[in-house]
KEDREN-120487 format. One record per residue: chain; z, y, x of N, C-alpha, C, O in turn. Coordinates in nm, 2 decimals. Layout:
<'A' <Z Y X> <Z Y X> <Z Y X> <Z Y X>>
...
***
This chain:
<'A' <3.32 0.15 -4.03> <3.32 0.16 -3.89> <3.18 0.18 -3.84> <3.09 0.11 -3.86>>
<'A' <3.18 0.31 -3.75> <3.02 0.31 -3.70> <3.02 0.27 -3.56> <3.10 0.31 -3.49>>
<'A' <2.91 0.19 -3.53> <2.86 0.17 -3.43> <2.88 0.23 -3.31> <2.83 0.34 -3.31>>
<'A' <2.98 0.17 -3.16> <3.05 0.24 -3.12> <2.88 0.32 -3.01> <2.87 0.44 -2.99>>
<'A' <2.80 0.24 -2.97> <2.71 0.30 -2.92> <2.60 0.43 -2.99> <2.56 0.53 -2.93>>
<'A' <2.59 0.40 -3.11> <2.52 0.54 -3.20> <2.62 0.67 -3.20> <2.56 0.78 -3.23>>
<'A' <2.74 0.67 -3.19> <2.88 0.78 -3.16> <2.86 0.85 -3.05> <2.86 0.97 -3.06>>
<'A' <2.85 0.78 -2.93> <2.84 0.83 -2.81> <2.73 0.87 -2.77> <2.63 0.80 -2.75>>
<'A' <2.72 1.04 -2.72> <2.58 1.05 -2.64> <2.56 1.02 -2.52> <2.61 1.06 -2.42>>
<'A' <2.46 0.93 -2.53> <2.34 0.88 -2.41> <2.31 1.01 -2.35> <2.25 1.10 -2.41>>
<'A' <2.35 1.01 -2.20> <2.34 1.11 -2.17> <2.17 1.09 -2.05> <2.13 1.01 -1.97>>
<'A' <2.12 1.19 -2.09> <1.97 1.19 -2.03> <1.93 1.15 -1.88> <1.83 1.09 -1.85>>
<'A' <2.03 1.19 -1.81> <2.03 1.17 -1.64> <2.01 1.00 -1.70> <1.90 0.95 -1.72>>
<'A' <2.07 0.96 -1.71> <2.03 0.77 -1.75> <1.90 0.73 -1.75> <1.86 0.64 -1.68>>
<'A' <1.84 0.82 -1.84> <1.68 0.77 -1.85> <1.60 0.83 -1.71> <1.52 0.77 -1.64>>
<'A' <1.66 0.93 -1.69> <1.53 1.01 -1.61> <1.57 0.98 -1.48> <1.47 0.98 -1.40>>
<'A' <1.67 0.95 -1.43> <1.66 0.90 -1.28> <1.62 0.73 -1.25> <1.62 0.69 -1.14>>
<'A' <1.60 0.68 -1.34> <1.56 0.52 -1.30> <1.40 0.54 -1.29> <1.33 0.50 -1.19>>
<'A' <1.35 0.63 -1.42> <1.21 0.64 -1.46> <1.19 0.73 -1.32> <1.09 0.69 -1.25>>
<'A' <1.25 0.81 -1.29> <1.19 0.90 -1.16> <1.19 0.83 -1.08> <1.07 0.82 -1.04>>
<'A' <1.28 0.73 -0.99> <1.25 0.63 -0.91> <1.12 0.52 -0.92> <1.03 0.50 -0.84>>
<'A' <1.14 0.48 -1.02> <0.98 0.38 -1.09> <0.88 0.47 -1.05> <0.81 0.42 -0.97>>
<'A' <0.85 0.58 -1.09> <0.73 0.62 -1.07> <0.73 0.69 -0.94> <0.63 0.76 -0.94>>
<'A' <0.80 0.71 -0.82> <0.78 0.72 -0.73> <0.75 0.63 -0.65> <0.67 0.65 -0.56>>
<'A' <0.81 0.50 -0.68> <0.72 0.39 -0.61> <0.62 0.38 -0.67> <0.54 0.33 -0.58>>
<'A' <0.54 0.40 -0.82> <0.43 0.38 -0.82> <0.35 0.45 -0.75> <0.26 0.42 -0.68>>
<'A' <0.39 0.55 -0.77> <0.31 0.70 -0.68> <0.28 0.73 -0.53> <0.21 0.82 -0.49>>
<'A' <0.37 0.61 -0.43> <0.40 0.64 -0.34> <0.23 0.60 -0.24> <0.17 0.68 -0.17>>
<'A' <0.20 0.49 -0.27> <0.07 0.41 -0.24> <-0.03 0.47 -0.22> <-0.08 0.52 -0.12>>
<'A' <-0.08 0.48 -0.38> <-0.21 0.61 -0.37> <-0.21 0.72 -0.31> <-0.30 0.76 -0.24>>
<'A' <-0.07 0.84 -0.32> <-0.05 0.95 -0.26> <-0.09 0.93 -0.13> <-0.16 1.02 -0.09>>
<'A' <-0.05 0.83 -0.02> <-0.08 0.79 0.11> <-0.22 0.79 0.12> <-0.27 0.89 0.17>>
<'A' <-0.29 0.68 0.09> <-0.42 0.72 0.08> <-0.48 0.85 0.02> <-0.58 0.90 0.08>>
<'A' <-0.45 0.89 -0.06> <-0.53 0.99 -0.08> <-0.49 1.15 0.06> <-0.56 1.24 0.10>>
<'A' <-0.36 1.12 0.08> <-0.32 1.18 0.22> <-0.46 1.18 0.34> <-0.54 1.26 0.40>>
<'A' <-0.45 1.09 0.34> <-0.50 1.02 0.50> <-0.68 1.03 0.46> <-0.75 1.06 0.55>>
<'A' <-0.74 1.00 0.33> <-0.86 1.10 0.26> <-0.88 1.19 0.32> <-0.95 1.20 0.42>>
<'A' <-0.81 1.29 0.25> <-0.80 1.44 0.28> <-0.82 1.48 0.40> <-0.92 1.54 0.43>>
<'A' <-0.71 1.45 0.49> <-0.64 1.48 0.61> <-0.65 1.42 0.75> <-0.62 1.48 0.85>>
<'A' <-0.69 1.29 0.73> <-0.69 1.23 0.86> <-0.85 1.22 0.92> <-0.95 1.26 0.87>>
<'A' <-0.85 1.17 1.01> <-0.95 1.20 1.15> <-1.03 1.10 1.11> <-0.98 0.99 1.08>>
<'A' <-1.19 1.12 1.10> <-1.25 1.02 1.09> <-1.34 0.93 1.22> <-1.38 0.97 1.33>>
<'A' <-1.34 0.83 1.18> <-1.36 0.72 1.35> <-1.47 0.64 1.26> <-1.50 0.66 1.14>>
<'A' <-1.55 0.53 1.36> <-1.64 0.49 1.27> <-1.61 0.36 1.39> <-1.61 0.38 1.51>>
<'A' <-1.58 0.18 1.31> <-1.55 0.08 1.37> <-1.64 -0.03 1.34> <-1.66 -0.06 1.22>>
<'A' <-1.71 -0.09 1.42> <-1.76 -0.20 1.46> <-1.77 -0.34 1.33> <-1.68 -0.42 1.34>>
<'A' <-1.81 -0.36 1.28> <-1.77 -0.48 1.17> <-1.93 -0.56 1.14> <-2.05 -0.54 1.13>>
<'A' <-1.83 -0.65 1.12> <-1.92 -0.81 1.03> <-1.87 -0.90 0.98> <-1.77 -0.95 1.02>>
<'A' <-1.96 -0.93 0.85> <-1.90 -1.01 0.77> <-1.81 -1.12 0.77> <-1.84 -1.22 0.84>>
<'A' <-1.73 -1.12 0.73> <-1.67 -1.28 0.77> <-1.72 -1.38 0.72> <-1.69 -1.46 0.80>>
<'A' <-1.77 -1.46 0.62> <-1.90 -1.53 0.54> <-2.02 -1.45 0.57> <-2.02 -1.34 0.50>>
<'A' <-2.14 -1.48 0.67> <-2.24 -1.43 0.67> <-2.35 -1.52 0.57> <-2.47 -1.51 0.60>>
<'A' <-2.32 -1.58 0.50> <-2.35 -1.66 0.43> <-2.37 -1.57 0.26> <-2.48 -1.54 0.22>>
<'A' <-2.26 -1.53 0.21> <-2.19 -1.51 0.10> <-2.11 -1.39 0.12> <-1.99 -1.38 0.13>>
<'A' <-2.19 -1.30 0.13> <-2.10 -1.14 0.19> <-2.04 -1.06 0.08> <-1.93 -1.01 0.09>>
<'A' <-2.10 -1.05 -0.01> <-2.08 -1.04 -0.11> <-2.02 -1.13 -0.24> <-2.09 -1.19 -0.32>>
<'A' <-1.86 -1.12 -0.25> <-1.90 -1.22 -0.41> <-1.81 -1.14 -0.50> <-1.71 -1.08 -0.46>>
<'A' <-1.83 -1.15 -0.61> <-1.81 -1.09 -0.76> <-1.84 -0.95 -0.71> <-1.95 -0.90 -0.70>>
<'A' <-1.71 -0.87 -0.69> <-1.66 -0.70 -0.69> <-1.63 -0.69 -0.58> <-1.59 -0.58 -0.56>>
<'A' <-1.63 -0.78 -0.44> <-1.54 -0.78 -0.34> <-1.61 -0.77 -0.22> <-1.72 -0.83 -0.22>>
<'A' <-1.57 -0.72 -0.11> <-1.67 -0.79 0.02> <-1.54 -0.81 0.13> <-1.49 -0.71 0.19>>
<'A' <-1.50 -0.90 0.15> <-1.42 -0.92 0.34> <-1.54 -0.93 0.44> <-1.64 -0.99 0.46>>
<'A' <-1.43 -0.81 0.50> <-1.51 -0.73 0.62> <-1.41 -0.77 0.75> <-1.29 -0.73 0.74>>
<'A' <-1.46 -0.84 0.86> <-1.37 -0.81 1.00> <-1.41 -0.72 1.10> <-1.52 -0.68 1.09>>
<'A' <-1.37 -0.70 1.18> <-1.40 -0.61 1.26> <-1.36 -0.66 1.43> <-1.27 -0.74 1.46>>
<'A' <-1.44 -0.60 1.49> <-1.42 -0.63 1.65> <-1.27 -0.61 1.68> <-1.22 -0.71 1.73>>
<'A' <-1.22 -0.52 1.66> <-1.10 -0.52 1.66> <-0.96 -0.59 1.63> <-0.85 -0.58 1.68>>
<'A' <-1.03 -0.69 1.51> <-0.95 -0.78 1.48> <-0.96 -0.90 1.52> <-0.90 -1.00 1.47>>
<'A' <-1.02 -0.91 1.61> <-1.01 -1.04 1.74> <-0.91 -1.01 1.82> <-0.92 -0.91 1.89>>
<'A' <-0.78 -1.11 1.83> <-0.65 -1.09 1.88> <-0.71 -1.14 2.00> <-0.67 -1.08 2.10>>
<'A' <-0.80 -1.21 2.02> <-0.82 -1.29 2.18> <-0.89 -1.14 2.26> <-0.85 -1.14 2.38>>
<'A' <-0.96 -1.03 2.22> <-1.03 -0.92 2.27> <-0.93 -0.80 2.26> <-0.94 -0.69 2.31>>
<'A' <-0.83 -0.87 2.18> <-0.73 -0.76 2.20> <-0.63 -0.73 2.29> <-0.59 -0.62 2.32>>
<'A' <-0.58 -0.88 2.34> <-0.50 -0.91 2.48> <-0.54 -0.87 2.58> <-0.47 -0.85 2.67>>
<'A' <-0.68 -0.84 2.59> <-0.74 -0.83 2.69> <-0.79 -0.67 2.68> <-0.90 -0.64 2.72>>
<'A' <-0.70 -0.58 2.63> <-0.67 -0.45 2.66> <-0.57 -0.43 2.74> <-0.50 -0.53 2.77>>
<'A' <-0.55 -0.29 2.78> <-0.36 -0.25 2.86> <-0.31 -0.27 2.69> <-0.36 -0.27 2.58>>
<'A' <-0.15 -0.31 2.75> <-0.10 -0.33 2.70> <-0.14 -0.46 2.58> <-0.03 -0.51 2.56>>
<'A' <-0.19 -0.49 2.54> <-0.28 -0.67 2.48> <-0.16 -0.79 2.50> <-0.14 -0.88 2.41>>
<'A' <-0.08 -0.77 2.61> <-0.08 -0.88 2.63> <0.05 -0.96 2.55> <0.07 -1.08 2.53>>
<'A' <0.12 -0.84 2.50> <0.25 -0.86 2.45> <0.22 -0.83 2.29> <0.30 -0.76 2.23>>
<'A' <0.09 -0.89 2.22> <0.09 -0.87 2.13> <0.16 -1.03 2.02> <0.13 -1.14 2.06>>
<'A' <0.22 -1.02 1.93> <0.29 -1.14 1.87> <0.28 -1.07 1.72> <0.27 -0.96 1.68>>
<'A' <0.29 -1.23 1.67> <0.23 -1.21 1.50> <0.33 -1.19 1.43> <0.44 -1.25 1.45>>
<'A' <0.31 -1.08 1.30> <0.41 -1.01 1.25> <0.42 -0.89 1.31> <0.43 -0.80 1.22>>
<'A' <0.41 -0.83 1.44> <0.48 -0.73 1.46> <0.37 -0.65 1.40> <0.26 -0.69 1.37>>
<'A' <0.41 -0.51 1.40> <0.32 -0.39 1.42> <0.29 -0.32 1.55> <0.36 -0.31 1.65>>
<'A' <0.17 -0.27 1.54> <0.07 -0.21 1.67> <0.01 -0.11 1.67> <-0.01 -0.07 1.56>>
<'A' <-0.05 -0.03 1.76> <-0.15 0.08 1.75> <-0.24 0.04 1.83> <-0.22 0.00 1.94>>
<'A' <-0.37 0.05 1.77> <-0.53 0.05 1.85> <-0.54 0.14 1.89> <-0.51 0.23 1.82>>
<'A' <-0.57 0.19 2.02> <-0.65 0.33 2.04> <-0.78 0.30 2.09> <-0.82 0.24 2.19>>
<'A' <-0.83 0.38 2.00> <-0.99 0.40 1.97> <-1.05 0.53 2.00> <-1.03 0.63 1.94>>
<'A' <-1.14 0.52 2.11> <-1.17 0.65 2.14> <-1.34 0.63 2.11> <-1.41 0.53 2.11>>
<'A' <-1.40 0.82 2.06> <-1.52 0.83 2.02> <-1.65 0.77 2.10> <-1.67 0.78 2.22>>
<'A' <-1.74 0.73 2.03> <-1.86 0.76 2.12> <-1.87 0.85 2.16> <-1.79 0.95 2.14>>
<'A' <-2.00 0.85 2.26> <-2.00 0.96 2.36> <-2.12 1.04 2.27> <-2.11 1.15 2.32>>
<'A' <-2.20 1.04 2.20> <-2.30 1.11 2.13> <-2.33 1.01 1.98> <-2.33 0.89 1.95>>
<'A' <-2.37 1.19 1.90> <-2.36 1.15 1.75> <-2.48 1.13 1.74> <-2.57 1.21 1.78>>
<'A' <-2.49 1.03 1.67> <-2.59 0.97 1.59> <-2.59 0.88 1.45> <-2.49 0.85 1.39>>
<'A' <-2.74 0.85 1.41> <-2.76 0.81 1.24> <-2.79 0.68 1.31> <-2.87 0.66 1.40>>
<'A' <-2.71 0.56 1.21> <-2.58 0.52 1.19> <-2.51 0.57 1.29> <-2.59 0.55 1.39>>
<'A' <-2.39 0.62 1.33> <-2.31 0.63 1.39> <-2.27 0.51 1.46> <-2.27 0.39 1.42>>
<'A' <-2.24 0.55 1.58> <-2.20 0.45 1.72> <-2.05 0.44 1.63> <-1.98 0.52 1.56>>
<'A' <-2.04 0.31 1.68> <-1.84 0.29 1.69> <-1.81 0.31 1.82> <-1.86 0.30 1.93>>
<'A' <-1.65 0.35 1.74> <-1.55 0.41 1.89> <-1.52 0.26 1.92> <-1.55 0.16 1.85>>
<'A' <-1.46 0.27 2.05> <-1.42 0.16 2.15> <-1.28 0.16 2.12> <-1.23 0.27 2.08>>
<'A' <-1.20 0.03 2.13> <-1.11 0.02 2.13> <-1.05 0.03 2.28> <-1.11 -0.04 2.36>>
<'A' <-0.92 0.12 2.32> <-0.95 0.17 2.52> <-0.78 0.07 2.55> <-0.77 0.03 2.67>>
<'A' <-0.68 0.03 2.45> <-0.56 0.03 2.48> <-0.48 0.00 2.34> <-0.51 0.03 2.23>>
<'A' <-0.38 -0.06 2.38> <-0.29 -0.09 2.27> <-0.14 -0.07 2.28> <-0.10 -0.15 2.37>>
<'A' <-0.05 -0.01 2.22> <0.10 0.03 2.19> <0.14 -0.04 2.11> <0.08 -0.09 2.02>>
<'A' <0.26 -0.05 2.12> <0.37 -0.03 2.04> <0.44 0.03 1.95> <0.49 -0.01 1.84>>
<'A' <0.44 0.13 2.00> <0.44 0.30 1.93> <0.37 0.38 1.89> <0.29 0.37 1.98>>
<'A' <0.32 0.47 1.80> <0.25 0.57 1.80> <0.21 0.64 1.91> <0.32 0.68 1.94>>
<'A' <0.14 0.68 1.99> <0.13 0.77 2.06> <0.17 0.95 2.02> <0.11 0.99 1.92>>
<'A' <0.24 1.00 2.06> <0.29 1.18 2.04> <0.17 1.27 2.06> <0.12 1.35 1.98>>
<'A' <0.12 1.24 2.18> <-0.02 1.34 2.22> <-0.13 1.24 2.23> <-0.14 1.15 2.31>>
<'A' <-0.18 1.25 2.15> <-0.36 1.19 2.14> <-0.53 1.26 2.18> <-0.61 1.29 2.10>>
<'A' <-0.53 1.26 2.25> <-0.67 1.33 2.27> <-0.74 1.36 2.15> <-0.71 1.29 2.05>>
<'A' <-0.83 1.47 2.15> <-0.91 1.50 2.00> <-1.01 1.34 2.02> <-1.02 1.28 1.91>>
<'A' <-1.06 1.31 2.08> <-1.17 1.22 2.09> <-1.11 1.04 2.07> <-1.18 0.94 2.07>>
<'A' <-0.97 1.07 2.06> <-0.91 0.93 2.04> <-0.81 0.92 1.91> <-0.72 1.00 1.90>>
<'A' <-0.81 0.84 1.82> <-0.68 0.80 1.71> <-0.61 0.67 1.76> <-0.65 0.59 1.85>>
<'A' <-0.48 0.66 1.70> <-0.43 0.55 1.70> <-0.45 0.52 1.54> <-0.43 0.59 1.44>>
<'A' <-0.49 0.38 1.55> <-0.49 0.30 1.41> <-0.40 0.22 1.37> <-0.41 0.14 1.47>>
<'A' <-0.28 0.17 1.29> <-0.22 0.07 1.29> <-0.24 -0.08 1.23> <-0.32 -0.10 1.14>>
<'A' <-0.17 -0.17 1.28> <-0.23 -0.32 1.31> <-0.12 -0.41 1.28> <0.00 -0.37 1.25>>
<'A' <-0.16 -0.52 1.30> <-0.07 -0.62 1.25> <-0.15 -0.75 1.26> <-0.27 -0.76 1.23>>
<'A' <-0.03 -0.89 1.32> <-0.14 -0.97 1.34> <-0.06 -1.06 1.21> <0.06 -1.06 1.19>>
<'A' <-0.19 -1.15 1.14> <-0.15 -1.19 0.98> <-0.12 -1.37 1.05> <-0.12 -1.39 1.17>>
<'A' <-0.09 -1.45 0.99> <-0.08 -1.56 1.02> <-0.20 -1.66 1.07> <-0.19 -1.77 1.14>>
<'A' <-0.30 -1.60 1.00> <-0.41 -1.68 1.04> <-0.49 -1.61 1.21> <-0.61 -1.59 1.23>>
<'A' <-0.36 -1.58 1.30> <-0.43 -1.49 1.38> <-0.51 -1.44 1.43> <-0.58 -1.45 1.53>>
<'A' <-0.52 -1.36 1.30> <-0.65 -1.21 1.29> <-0.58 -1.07 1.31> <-0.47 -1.07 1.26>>
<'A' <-0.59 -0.98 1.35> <-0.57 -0.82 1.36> <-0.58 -0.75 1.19> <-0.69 -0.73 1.15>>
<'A' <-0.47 -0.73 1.12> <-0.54 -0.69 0.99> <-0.52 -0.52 0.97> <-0.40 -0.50 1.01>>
<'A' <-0.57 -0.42 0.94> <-0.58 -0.29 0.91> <-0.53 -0.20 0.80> <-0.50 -0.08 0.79>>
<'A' <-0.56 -0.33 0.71> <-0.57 -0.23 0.57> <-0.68 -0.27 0.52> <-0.67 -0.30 0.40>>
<'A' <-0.82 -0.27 0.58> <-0.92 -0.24 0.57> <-1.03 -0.36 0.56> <-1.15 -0.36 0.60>>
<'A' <-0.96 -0.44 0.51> <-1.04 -0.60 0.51> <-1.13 -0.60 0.40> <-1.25 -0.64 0.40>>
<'A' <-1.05 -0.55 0.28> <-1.16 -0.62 0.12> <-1.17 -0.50 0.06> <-1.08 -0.42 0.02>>
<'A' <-1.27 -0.51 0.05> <-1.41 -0.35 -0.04> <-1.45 -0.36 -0.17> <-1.52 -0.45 -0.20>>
<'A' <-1.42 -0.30 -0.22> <-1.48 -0.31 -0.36> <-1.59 -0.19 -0.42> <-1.58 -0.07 -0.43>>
<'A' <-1.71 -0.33 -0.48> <-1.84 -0.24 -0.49> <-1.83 -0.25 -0.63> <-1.78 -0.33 -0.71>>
<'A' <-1.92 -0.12 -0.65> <-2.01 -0.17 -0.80> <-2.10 -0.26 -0.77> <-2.15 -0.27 -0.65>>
<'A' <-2.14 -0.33 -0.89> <-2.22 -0.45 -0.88> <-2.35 -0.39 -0.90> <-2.45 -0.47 -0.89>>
<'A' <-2.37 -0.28 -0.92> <-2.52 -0.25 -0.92> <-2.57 -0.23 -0.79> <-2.69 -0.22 -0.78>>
<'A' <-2.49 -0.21 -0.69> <-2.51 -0.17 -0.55> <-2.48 -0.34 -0.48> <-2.48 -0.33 -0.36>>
<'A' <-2.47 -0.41 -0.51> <-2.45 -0.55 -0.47> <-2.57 -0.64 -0.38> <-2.58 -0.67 -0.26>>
<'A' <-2.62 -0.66 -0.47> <-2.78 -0.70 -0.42> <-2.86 -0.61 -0.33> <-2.94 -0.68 -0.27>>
<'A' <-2.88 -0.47 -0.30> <-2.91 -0.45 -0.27> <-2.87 -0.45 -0.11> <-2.95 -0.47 -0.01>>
<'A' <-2.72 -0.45 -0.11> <-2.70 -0.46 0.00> <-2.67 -0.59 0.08> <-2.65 -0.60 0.20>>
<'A' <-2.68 -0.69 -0.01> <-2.73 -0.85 0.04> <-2.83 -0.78 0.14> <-2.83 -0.77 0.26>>
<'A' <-2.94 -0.75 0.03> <-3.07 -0.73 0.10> <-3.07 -0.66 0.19> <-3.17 -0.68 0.26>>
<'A' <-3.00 -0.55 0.23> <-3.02 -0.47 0.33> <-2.95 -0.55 0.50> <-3.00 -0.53 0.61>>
<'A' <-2.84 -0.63 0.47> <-2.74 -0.72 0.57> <-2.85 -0.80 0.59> <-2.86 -0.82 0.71>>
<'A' <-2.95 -0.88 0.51> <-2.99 -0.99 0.53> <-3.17 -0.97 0.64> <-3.24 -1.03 0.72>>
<'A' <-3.14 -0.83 0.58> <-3.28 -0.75 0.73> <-3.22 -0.69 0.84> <-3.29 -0.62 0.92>>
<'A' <-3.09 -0.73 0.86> <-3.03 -0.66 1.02> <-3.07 -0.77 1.09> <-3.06 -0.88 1.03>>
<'A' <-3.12 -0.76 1.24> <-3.13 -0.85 1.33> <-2.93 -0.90 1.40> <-2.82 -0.85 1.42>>
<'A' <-2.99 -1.05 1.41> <-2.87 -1.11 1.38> <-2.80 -1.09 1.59> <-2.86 -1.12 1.70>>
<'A' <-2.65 -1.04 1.56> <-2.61 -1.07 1.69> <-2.63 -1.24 1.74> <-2.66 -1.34 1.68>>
<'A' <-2.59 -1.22 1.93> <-2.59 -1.38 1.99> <-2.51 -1.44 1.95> <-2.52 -1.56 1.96>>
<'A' <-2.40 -1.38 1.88> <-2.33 -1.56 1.82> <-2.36 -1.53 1.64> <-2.26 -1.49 1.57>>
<'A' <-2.46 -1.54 1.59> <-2.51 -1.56 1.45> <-2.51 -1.44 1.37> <-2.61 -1.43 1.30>>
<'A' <-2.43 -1.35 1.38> <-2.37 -1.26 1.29> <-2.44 -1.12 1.29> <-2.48 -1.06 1.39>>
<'A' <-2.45 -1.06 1.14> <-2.53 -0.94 1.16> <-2.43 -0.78 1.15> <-2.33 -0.76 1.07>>
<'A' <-2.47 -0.70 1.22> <-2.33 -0.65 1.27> <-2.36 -0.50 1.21> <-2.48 -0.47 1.20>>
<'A' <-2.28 -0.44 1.17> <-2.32 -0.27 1.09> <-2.17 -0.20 1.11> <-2.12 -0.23 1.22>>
<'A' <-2.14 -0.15 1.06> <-2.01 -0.01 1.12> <-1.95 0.07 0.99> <-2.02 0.13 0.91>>
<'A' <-1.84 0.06 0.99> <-1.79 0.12 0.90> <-1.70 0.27 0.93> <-1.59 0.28 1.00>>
<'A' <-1.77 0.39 0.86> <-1.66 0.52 0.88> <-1.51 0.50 0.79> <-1.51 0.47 0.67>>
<'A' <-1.40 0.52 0.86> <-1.29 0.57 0.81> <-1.21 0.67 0.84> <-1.21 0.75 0.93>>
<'A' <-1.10 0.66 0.71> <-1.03 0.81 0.81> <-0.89 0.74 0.86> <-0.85 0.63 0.82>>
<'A' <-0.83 0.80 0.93> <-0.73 0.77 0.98> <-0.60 0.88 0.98> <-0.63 1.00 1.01>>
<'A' <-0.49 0.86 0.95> <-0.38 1.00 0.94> <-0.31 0.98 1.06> <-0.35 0.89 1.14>>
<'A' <-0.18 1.06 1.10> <-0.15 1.09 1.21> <-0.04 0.93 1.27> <-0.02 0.90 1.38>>
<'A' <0.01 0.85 1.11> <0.07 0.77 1.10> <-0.04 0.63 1.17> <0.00 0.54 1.24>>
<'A' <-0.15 0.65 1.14> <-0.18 0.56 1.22> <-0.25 0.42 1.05> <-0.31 0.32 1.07>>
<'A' <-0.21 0.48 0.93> <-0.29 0.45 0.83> <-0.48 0.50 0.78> <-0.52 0.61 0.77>>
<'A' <-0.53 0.39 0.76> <-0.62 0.39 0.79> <-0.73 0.39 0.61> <-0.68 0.31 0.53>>
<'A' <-0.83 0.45 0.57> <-0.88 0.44 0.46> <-1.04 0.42 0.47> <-1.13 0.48 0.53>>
<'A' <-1.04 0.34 0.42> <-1.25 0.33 0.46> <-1.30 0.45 0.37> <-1.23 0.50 0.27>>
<'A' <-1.41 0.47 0.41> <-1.50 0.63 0.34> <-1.61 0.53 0.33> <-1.58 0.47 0.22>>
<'A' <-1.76 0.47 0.38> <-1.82 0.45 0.38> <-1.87 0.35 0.49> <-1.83 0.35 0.60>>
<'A' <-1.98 0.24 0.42> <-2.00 0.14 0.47> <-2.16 0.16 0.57> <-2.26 0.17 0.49>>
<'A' <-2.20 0.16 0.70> <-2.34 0.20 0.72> <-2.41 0.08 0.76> <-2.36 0.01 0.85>>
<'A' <-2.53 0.03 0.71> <-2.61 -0.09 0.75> <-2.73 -0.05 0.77> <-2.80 -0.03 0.67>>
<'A' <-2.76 -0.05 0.86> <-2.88 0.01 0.91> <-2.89 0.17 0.94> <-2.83 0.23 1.02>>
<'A' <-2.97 0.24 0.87> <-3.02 0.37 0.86> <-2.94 0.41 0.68> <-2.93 0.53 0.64>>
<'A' <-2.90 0.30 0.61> <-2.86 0.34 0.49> <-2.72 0.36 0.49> <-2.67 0.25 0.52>>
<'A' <-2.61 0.46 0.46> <-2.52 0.46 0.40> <-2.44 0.43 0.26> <-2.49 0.48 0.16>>
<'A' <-2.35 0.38 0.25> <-2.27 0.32 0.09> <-2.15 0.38 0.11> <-2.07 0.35 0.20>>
<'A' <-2.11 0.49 0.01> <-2.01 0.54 0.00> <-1.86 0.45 -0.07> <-1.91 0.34 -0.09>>
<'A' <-1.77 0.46 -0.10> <-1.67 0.42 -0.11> <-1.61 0.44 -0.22> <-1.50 0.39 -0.24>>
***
């Protein structure tokens, strides 16, 4: 008697449509980002460390941003009906003149929805408020090479410090039409750190 499974052909659609599923969710993540890379609008946002202490540790850096102050964010149009969990759009419109480091855009207003027509000089970003009511982006934790590490201790630790402690520098990202967002580069001072 032979084995009733070795008799029967395994027919290939079996393997290849689970495997095609699997690797479309793998694929799905990066493809986005590298989308929004490519393709989306670049804006340049306001940030400082959240340990100005320890900006740096291992491979990693958390970064917050002006933006992700929910108390500065109510206090936009629309701000006021913002609640944790949901999703949101920033609109962030450009400085008025380019310059080395680059000005950050302003945050002007906040939605619900995407906006349909957006001015060239404005993106919407999408948002979300996390439990520890903060604004989160995407765009919180960075990873360096460690040879670039120390240096840029040292470069953060020579910015003149804002009125409430904190030393403040700007990061370029790009942004796609969905309102996802990808960092490009970190600027502190007159020096740029690519991504």
């Amino acid at each position: 008697m032979t084995n009733s499974l070795s008799s029967r052909n395994f027919p290939l659609w079996r393997f290849l449509l689970p495997f095609s599923l699997q690797l479309a969710v793998i694929l799905f993540i990066p493809i986005r980002s590298v989308y929004t890379y490519n393709f989306g609008t670049k804006a340049v946002i306001q940030t400082m460390p959240v340990d100005p202490y320890d900006f740096l540790r291992g491979y990693s850096q958390t970064l917050g941003y002006d933006i992700s102050q929910v108390d500065a964010l109510k206090k936009l149009p629309g701000g006021k009906d913002l609640t944790r969990g949901e999703q949101f759009y920033v609109i962030l419109q450009s400085a008025p003149s380019s310059t080395t480091p680059p000005l950050p855009w302003q945050a002007i207003e906040i939605t619900s929805e995407i906006p349909s027509n957006i001015p060239e000089n404005r993106i919407a970003i999408k948002g979300k408020i996390d439990s520890y009511r903060t604004a989160t982006y995407g765009l919180e934790t960075y990873y360096m090479p460690e040879n670039q590490r120390d240096k840029i201790n040292q470069e953060i630790s020579k910015l003149q410090r804002q009125p409430d402690g904190r030393r403040a520098f700007v990061v370029e990202v790009k942004v796609d039409r969905w309102g996802n967002a990808v960092p490009l580069s970190l600027w502190i001072g007159q020096q740029n750190y690519r991504f």
